[in-house]
mmCIF file of the C-alpha atoms, coordinates in Angstrom:
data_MODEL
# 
_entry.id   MODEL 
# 
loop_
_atom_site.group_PDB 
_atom_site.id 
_atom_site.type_symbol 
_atom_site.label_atom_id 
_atom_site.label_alt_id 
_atom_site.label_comp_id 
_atom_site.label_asym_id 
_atom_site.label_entity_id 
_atom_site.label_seq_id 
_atom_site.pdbx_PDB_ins_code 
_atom_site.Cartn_x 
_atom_site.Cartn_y 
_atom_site.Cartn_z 
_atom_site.occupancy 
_atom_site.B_iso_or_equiv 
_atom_site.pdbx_formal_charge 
_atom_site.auth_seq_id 
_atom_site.auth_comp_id 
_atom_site.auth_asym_id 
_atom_site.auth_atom_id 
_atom_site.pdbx_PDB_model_num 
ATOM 1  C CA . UNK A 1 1  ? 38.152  -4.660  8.027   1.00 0.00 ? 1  UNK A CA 1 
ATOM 2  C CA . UNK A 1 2  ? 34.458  -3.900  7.051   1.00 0.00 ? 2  UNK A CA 1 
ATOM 3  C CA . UNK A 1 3  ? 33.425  -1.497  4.555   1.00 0.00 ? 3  UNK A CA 1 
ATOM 4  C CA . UNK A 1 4  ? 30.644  0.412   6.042   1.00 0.00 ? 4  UNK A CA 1 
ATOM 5  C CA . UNK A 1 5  ? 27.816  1.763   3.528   1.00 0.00 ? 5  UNK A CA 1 
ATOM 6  C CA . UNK A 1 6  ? 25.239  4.386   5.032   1.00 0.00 ? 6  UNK A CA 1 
ATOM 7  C CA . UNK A 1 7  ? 22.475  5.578   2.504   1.00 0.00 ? 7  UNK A CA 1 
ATOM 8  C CA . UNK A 1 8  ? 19.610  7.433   3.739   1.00 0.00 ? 8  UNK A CA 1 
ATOM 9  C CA . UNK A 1 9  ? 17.092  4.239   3.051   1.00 0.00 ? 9  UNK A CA 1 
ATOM 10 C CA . UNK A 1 10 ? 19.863  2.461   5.640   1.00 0.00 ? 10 UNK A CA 1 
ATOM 11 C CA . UNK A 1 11 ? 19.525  4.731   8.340   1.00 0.00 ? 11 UNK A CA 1 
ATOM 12 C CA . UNK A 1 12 ? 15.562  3.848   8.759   1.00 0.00 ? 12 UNK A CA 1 
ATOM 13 C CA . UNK A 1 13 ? 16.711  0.567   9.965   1.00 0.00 ? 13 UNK A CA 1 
ATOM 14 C CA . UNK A 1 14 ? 18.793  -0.184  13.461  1.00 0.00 ? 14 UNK A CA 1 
ATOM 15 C CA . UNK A 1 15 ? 21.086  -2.187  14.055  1.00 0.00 ? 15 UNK A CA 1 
ATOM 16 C CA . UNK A 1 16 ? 21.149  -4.394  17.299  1.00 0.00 ? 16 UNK A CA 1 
ATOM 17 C CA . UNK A 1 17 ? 24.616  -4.433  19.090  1.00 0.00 ? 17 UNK A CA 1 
ATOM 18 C CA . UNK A 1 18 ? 27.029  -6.705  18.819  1.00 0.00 ? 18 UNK A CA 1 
ATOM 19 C CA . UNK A 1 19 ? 28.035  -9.280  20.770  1.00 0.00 ? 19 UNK A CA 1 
ATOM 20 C CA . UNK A 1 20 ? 31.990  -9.681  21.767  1.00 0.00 ? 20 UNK A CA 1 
ATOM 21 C CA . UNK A 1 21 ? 32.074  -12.384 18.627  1.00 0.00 ? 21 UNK A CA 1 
ATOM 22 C CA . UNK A 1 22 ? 30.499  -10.569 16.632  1.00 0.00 ? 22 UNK A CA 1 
ATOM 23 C CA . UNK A 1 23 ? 32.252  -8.174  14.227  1.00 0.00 ? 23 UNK A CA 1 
ATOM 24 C CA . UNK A 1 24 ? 30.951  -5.059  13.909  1.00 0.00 ? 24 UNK A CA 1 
ATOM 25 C CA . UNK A 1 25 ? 29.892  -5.425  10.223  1.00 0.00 ? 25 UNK A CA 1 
ATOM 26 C CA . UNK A 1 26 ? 28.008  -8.538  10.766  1.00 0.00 ? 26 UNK A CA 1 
ATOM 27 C CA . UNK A 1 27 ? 25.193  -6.442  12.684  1.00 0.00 ? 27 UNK A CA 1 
ATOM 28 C CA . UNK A 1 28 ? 21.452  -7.585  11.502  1.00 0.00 ? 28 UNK A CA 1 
ATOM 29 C CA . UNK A 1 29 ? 19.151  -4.918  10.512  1.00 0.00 ? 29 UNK A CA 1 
ATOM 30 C CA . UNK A 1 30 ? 15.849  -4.822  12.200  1.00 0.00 ? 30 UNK A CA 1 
ATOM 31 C CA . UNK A 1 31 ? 12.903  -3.469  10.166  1.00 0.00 ? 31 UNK A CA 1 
ATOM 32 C CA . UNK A 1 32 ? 10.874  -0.177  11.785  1.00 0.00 ? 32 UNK A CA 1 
ATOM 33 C CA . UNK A 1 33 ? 8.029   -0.880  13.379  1.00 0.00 ? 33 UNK A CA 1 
ATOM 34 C CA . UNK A 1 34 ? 4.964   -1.373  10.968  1.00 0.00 ? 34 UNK A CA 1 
ATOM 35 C CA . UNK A 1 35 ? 2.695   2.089   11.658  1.00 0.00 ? 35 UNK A CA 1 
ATOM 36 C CA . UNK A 1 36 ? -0.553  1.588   13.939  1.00 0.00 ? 36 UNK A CA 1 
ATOM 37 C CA . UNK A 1 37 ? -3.687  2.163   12.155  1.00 0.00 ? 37 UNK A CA 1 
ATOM 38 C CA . UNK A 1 38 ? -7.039  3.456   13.354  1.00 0.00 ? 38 UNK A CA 1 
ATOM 39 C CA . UNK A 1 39 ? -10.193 2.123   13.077  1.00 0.00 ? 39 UNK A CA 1 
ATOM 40 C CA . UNK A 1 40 ? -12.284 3.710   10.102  1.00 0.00 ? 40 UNK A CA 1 
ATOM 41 C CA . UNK A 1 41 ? -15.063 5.744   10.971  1.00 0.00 ? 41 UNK A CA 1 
ATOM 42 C CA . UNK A 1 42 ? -18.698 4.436   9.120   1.00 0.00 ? 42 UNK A CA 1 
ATOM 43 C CA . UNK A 1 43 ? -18.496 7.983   7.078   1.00 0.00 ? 43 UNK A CA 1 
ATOM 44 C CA . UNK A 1 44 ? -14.579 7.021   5.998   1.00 0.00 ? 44 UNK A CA 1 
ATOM 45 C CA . UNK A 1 45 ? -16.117 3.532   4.940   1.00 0.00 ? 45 UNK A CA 1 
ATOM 46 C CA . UNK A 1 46 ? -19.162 5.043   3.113   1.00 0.00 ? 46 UNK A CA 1 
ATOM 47 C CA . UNK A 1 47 ? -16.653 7.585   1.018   1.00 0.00 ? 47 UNK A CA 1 
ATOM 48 C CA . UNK A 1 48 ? -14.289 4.853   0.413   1.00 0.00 ? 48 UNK A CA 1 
ATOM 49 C CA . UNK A 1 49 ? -17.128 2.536   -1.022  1.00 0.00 ? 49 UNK A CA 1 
ATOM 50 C CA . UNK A 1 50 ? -18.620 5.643   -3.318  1.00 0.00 ? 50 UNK A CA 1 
ATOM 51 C CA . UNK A 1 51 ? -14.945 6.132   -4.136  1.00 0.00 ? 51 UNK A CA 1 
ATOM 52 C CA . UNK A 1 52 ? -14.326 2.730   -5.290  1.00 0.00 ? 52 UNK A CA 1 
ATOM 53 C CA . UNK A 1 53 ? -17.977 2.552   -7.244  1.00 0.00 ? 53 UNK A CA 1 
ATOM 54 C CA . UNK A 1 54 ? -17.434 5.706   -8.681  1.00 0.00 ? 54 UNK A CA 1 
ATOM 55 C CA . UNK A 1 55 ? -13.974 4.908   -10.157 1.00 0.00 ? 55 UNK A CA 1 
ATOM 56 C CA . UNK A 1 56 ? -12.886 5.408   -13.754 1.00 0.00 ? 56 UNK A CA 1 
ATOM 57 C CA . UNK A 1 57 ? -13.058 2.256   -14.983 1.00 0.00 ? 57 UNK A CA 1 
ATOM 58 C CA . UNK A 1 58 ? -16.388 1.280   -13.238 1.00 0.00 ? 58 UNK A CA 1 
ATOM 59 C CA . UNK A 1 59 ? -18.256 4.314   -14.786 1.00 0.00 ? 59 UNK A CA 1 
ATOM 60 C CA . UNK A 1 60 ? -16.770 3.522   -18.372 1.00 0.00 ? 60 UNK A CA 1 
ATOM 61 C CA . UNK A 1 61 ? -17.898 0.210   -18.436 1.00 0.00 ? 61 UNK A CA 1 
ATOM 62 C CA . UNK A 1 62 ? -21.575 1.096   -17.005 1.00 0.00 ? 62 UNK A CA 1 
ATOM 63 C CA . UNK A 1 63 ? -21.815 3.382   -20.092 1.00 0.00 ? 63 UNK A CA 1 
ATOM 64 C CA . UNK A 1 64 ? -20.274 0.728   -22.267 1.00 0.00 ? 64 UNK A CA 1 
ATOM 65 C CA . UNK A 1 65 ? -23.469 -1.447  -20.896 1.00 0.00 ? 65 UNK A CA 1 
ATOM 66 C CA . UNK A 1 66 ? -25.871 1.111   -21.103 1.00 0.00 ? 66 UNK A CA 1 
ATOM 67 C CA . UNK A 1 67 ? -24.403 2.356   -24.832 1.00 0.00 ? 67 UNK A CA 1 
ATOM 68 C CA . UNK A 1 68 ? -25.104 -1.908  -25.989 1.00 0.00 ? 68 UNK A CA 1 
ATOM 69 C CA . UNK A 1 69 ? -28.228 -2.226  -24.431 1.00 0.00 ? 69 UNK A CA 1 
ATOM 70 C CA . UNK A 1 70 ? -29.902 1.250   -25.393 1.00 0.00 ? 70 UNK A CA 1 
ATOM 71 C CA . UNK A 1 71 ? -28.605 0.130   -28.972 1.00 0.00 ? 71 UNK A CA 1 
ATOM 72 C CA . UNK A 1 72 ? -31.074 -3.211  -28.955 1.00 0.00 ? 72 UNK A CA 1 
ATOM 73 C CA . UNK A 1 73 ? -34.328 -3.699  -30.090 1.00 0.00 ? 73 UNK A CA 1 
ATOM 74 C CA . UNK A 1 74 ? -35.320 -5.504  -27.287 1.00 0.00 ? 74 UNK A CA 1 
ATOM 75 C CA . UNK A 1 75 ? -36.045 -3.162  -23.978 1.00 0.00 ? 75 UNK A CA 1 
ATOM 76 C CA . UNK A 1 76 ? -35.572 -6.099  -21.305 1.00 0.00 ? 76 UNK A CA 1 
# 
């Protein structure tokens, strides 16, 4: 006899039936389809650029830059 274990991450796979030699626990478990994307629009790919250039870490080490090189003598 199989033990039969249903969580709720289980149920988003499903099973494919069984064949007569097949026991019913031995089932594979077929993933869910992967989700179709659309194609960006040229304003989604102009925000996601200024998103990503504008990030945290970008703008820290610009001023980190800009802090070194205003603290030179040299101006080139």
């Amino acid at each position: 006899m199989c033990a039969v274990y249903s969580s709720p991450l289980a149920t988003r796979f499903t099973a494919t039936t069984a064949t007569a030699q097949e026991p019913r626990c031995m089932r594979t478990l077929a993933p869910p389809a992967p989700p179709a994307f659309n194609a960006s629009s040229g304003t989604e790919n102009a925000a996601r650029i200024l998103t990503d250039v504008l990030a945290p870490a970008n703008l820290v080490t610009a001023l980190l830059l800009l802090i070194g090189w205003h603290s030179t003598d040299s101006r080139t």
